[in-house]
N, C-alpha and C positions, 0 to 999 in steps of 0.2 A: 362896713363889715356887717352880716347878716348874725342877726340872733340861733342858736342853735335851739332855744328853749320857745315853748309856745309859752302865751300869756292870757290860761282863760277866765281867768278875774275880769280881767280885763274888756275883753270880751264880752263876757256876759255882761256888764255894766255900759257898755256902748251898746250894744245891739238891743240892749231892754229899751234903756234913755232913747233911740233913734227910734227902735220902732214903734213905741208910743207915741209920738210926738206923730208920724208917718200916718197912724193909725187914723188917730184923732183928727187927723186934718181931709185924710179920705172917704171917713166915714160920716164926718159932719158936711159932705158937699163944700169945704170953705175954697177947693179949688177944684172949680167944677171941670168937666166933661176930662177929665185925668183915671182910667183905670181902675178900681179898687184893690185889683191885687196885688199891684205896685210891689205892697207893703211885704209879699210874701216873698219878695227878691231881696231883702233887705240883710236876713241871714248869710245868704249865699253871696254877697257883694261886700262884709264885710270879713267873710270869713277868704275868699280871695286875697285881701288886704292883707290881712294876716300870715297868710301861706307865706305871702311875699318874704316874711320879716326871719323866715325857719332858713334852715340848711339847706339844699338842693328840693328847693318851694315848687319846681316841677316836676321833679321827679316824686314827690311824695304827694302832689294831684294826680299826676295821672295813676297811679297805684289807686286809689282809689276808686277808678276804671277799668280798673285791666286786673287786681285782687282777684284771688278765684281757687278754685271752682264756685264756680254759682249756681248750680243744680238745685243745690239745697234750702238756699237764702231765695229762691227766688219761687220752690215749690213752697215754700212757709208763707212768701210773701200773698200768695191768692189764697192758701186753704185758713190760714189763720183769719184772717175778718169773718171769714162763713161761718165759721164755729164759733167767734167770739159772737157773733151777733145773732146768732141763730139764736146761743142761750138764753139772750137778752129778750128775743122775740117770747123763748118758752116761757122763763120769768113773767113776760107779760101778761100772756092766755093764762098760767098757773093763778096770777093775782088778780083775775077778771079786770086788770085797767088796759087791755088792748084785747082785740077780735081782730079774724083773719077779715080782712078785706078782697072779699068774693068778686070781686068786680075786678081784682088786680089780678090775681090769676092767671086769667089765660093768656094774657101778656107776657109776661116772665119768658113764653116759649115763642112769642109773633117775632119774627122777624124784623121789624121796623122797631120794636123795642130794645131788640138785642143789637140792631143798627146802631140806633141814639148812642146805649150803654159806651161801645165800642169808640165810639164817636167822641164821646163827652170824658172817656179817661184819656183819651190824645189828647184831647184840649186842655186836661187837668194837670198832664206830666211837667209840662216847663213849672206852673208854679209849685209842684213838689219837687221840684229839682232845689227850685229856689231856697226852701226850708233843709230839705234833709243835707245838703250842702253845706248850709253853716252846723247843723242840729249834731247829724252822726260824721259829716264830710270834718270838719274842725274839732269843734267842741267836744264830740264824746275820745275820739282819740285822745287828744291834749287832755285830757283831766285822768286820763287811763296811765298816761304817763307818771302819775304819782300817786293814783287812787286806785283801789279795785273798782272792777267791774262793776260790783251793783252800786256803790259809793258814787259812780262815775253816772249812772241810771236814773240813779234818784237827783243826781244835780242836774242833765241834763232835763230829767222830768219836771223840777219844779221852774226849771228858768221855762222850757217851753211853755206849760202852762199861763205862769206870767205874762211870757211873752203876749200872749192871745188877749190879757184882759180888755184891751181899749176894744178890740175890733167885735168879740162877744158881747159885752153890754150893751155897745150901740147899734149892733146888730140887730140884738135881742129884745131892747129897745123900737127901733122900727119896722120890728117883726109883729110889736106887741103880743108877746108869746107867755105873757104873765111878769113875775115879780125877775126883774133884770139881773137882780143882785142873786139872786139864787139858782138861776139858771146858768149864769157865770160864773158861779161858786162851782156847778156839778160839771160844766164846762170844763175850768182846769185840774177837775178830779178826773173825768174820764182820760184827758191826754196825759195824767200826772199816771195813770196806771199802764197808758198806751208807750209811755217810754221802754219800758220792760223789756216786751215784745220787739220793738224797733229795736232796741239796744243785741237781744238777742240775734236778731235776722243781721244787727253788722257784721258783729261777731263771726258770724257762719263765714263769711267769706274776707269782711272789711273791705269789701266792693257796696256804695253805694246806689246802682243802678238797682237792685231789689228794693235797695229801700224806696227810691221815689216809686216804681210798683206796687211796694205795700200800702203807701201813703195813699196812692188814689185809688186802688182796690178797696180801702178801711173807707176815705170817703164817700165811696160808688155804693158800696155796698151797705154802707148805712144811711143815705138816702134814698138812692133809689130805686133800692131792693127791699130793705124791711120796716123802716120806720119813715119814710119819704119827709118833707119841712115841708115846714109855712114859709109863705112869699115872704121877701126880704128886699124891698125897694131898693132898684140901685144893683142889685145881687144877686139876687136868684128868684124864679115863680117857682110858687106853691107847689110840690110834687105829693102825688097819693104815693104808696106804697103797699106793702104785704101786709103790714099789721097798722090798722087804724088804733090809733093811743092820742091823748091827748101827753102833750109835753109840760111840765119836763122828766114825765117819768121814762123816757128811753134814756137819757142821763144817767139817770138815777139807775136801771140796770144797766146797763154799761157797765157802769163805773162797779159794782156788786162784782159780774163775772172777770171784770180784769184785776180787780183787785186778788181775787180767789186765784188766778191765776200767777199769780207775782211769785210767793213763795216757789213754785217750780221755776222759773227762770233765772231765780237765784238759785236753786240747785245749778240749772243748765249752764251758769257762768262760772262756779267751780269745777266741772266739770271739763269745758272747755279749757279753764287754766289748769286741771290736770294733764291734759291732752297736750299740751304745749311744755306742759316741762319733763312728760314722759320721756322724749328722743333722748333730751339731754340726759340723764340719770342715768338713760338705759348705754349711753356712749359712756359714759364714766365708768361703769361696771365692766 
């Protein structure tokens, strides 16, 4: 007999435990020529499990599909990272610790760059399927079912965060990109504010397809658009970008303009729960 109620205690306490353990073990080479992204399926494989265990587990996946209209969740999805990062960039020039990178420039508009771009978010989308799937696809639902929205925000925000500790330090670690522990601290501060936003862009429609959109547009767009990385063996080479900064101060704004932003999207969730209990009131009357 199938459970009618989700379980995301639960949840969250498996999916941390496994994907720590996944992390550490990908990221340390202990089982070589295996993937590193593996780890980012780990959400979305566990939260299938789970479907399984609900009421009609098909029918409330594929709604998560087919939810809609998506117009709107999915214009937020591209305009929001340009704005959130744009600021991050201004922040930067305003506090003389990044200059525009004159050499990157004319690129932006080459053709072969906007190739890559294109290129490199296809490649990106399965494993943001894989996150937003367990993240907004299971988890923000299920906790919505007894918490409000922003309640529901800030839980999914601190588990995500968490979630990412092994794979950030060791990262950031073989990035050699300074002091590991603090660049992992600004780490789960940026994604602990970047839940907001995603939690918002569900909301709009509770179709997940925008969200895996937002996710590798936020990624795309904050590397290989304004603040590019450092080589990460194993992971990724070195990208320049728009603004030369040394790290971890692109974190560090980040986290400043998403946080400033937070209070409005808790407006935008009562809101939204206005708009949803309007019909009814208004049919009472």
């Amino acid at each position: 007999m199938q459970s009618k109620k989700s379980h995301p205690v639960l949840y969250i306490v498996l999916v941390l435990l496994i994907s720590w353990v996944v992390q550490t073990v990908l990221f340390t080479g202990i089982v070589p020529q295996i993937p590193i992204v593996l780890y980012m399926f780990v959400p979305a494989v566990l939260a299938f499990l789970f479907f399984l265990f609900l009421k009609n587990p098909w029918r409330k996946q594929a709604l998560l599909f087919t939810s809609g209209p998506v117009i709107k969740s999915l214009a937020f999805a591209f305009i929001y990272p340009f704005v959130w990062f744009s600021l991050a960039a201004i922040l930067a020039l305003i506090t003389g610790t990044g200059k525009i990178n004159c050499d990157f420039v004319p690129s932006l508009v080459s053709g072969p760059f906007i190739s890559s771009l294109l290129l490199a978010f296809l490649i990106l989308l399965p494993s943001m399927f894989g996150e937003e799937y367990g993240w907004r696809g299971y988890l923000l639902p299920a906790l919505t079912e007894k918490y409000s929205k922003t309640t529901s925000a800030i839980v999914v925000g601190g588990v995500w965060g968490a979630w990412h500790i092994p794979s950030y330090y060791l990262a950031y670690v073989s990035a050699d990109m300074g002091n590991p522990f603090l660049m992992t601290l600004l780490g789960i501060a940026v994604t602990f504010v970047a839940s907001f936003p995603y939690a918002y862009c569900f909301f709009l429609s509770r179709n997940i397809i925008p969200l895996v959109v937002l996710h590798g547009v936020h990624d795309l767009t904050a590397q290989a658009i304004f603040f590019g990385s450092p080589g990460i063996p194993g992971l990724q080479e070195a990208q320049p970008a728009l603004i030369s900064i040394n790290w971890p101060a692109p974190l560090l704004f980040m986290f400043i303009v998403g946080l400033v932003f937070v209070p409005l999207f808790i407006k935008l969730f009562t809101r939204l729960d206005q708009k949803k209990r309007r019909p009814i009131l208004e049919k009472r009357l």
